[in-house]
FIDREN-375418 format. One record per residue (C-alpha): residue in one letter; x, y, z. Coordinates in nm, 3 decimals, m for minus. Layout:
<atoms>
- A, X, Y, Z
...
</atoms>
This chain:
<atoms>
- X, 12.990, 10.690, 12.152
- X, 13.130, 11.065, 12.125
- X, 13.060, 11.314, 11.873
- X, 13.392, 11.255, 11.741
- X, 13.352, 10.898, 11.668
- X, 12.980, 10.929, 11.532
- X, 13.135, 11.172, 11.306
- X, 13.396, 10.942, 11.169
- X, 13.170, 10.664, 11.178
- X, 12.898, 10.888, 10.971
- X, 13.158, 10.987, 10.707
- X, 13.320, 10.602, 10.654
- X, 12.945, 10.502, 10.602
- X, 12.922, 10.798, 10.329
- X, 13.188, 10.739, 10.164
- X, 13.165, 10.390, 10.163
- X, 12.793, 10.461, 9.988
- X, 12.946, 10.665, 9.778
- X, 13.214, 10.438, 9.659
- X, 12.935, 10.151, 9.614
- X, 12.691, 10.402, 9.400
- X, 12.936, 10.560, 9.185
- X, 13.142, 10.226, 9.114
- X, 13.313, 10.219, 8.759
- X, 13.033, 10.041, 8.539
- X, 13.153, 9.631, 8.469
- X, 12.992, 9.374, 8.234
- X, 12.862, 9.062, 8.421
- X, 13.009, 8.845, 8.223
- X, 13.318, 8.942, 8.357
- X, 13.435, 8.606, 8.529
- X, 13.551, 8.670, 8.922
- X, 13.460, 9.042, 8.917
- X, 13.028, 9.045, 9.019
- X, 12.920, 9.353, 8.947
- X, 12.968, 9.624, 9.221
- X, 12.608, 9.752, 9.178
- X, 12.427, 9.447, 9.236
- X, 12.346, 9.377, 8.855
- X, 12.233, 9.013, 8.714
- X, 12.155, 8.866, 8.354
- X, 11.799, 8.802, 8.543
- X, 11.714, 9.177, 8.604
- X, 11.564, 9.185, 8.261
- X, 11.427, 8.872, 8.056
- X, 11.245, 8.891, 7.674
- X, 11.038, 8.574, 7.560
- X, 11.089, 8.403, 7.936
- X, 11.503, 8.464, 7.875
- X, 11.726, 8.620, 8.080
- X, 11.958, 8.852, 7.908
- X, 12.304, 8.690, 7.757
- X, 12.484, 8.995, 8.000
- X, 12.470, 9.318, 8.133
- X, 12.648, 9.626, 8.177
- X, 12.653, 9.887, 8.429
- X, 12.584, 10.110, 8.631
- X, 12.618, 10.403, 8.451
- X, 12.560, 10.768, 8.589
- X, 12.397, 11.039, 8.359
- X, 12.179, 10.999, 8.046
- X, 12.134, 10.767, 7.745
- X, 12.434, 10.902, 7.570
- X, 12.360, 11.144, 7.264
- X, 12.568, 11.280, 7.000
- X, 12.394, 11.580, 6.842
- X, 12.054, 11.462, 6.979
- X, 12.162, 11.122, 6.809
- X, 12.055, 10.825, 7.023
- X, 12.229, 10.593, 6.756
- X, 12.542, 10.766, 6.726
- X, 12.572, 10.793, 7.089
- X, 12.519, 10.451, 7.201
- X, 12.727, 10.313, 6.943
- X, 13.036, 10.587, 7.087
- X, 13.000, 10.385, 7.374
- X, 13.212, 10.090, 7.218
- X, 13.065, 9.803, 7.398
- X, 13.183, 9.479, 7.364
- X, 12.899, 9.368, 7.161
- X, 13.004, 9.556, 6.896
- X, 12.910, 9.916, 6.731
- X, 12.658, 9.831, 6.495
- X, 12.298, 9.909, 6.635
- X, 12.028, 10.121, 6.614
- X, 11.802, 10.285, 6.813
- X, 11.450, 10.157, 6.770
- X, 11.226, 10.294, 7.055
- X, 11.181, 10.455, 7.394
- X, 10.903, 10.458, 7.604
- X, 10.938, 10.778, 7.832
- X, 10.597, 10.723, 8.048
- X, 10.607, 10.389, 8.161
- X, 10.303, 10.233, 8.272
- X, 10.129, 10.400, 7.972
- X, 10.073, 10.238, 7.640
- X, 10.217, 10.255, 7.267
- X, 10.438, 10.539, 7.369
- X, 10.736, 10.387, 7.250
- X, 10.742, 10.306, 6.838
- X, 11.033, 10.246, 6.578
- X, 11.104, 10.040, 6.240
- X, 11.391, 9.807, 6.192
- X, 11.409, 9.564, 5.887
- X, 11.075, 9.527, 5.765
- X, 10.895, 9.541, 6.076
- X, 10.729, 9.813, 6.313
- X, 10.770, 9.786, 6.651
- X, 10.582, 9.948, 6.943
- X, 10.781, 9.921, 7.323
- X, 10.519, 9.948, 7.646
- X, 10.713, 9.943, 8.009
- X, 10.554, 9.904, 8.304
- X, 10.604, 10.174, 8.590
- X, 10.767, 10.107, 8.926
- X, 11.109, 9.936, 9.077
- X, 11.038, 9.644, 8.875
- X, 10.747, 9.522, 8.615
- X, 10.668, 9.465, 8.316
- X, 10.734, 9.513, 7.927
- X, 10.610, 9.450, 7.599
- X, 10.710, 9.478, 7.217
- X, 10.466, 9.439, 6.964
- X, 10.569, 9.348, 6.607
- X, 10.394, 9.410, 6.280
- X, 10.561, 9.286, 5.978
- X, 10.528, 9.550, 5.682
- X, 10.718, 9.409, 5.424
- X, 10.425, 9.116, 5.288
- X, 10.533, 8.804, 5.208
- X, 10.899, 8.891, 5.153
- X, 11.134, 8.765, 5.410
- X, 11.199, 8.784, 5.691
- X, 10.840, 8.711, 5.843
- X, 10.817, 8.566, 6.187
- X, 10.950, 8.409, 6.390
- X, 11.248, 8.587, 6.329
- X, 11.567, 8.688, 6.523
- X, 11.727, 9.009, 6.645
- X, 11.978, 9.120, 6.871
- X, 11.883, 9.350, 7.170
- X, 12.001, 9.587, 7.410
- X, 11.766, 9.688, 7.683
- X, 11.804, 10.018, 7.873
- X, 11.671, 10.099, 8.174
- X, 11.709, 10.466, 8.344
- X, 11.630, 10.510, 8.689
- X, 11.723, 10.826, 8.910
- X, 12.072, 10.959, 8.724
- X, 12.200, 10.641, 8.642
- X, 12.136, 10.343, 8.378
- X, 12.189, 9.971, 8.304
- X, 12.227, 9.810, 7.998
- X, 12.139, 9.454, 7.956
- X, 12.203, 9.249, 7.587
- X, 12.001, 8.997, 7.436
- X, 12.150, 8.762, 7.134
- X, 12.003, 8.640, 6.858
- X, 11.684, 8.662, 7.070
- X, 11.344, 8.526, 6.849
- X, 11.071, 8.758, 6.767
- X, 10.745, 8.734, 6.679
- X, 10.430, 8.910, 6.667
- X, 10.367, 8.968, 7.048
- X, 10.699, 8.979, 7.279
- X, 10.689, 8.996, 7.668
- X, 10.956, 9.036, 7.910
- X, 11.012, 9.145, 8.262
- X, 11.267, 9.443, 8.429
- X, 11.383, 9.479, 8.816
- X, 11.544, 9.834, 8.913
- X, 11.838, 9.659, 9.149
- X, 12.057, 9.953, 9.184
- X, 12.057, 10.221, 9.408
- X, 12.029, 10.612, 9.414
- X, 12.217, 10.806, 9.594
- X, 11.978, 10.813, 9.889
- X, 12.055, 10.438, 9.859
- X, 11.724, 10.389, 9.713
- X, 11.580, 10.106, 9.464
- X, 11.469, 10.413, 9.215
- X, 11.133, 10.350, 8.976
- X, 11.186, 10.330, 8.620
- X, 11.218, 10.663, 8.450
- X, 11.167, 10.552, 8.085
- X, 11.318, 10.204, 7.858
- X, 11.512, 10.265, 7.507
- X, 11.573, 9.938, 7.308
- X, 11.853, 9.923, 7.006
- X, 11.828, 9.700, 6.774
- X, 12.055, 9.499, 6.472
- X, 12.020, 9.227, 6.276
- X, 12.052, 8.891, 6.396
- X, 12.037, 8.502, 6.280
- X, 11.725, 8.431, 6.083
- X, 11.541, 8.189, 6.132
- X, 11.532, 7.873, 5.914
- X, 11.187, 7.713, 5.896
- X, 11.185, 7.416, 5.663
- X, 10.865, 7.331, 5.429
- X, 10.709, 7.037, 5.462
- X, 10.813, 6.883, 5.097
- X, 11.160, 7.023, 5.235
- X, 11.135, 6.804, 5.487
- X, 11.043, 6.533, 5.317
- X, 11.324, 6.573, 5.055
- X, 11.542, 6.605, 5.331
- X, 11.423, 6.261, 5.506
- X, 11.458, 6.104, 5.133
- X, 11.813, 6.229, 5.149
- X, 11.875, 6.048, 5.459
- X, 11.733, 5.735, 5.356
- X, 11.943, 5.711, 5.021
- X, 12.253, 5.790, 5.209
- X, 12.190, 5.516, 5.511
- X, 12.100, 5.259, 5.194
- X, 12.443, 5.341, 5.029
- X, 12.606, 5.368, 5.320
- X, 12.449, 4.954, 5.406
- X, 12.561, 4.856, 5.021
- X, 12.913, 4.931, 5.111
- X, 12.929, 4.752, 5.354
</atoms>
């Protein structure tokens, strides 16, 4: 092979790279299109989920307005909607109760673990008594992870929360060196979701005395 063609065949395989690492960012959801940078609803899970989809890869930082993580991810105009909040960011992981926030009653502490992939927790601590909602109850989530200059996004709906939450995170993009990159810190937003409805037992039992009438009347018609 002559300089001439290792040169050529140097620069295709560069820009090639570069094509693949600075692809537009896509949702996974998007049916026929898989997402250039290797993303899956599996690279982050809460409660032993996967995540309902994923966007990404994105180059830069968490985007700010004014120093406003809210404002900023919200400007982003996702197509789960505009409505979130920031809660937390942990910006050491593999060190603990660095991330906290408050969202609807509760307060929430986020713990990554450090590395390619890991780790994560989010501990719940309902401040608002006996007044609903009390666990289990359900939020939406988006899960960011940063590595090198770039981020992924990955959203969870409706997911169910209670006191102690788990989940898992794998870095599956590249750098620009074409490197799986370590974590460089996790921010979760948060909204509202679908509470959950946990019946009583006289409920229940009203509700199984319901039943019966309405199979007896239904039998006396007949």
């Amino acid at each position: 092979m002559n300089k001439f063609t290792k040169c050529c065949v140097i620069t295709s395989a560069m820009m090639l790279f570069s094509g693949l690492a600075n692809a537009a960012p896509t949702y996974c959801s998007v049916s026929g299109s898989p997402n250039p940078d290797g993303l899956s609803f599996s690279d982050m899970t809460f409660n032993g989920n996967n995540a309902n989809d994923c966007y990404g890869v994105v180059l830069g930082n968490e985007p700010k307005v004014r120093g406003n993580l809210t404002t900023g991810f919200n400007n982003l105009g996702l197509t789960w909607g505009t409505d979130w909040t920031f809660l937390a960011k942990d910006d050491d992981p593999g060190s603990p109760g660095v991330g906290t926030g408050s969202f609807g009653g509760f307060d929430f502490t986020l713990t990554a673990g450090a590395g390619t992939n890991g780790g994560w927790s989010l501990t719940a601590i309902d401040t608002n008594g006996a007044a609903p909602p009390n666990f289990p109850t359900n939020f939406d989530f988006v899960g960011m992870l940063k590595a090198s200059n770039r981020y992924a996004l990955w959203f969870f709906d409706d997911a169910q929360v209670v006191a102690n939450n788990s989940g898992t995170f794998s870095i599956n993009f590249q750098n620009n060196g074409g490197q799986f990159p370590s974590l460089s810190h996790m921010n979760l937003y948060i909204r509202g979701g679908e509470p959950v409805v946990i019946l009583e037992p006289t409920t229940l039992a009203l509700f199984g005395l319901g039943l019966l009438g309405f199979s007896l009347a239904r039998r006396q018609k007949r």
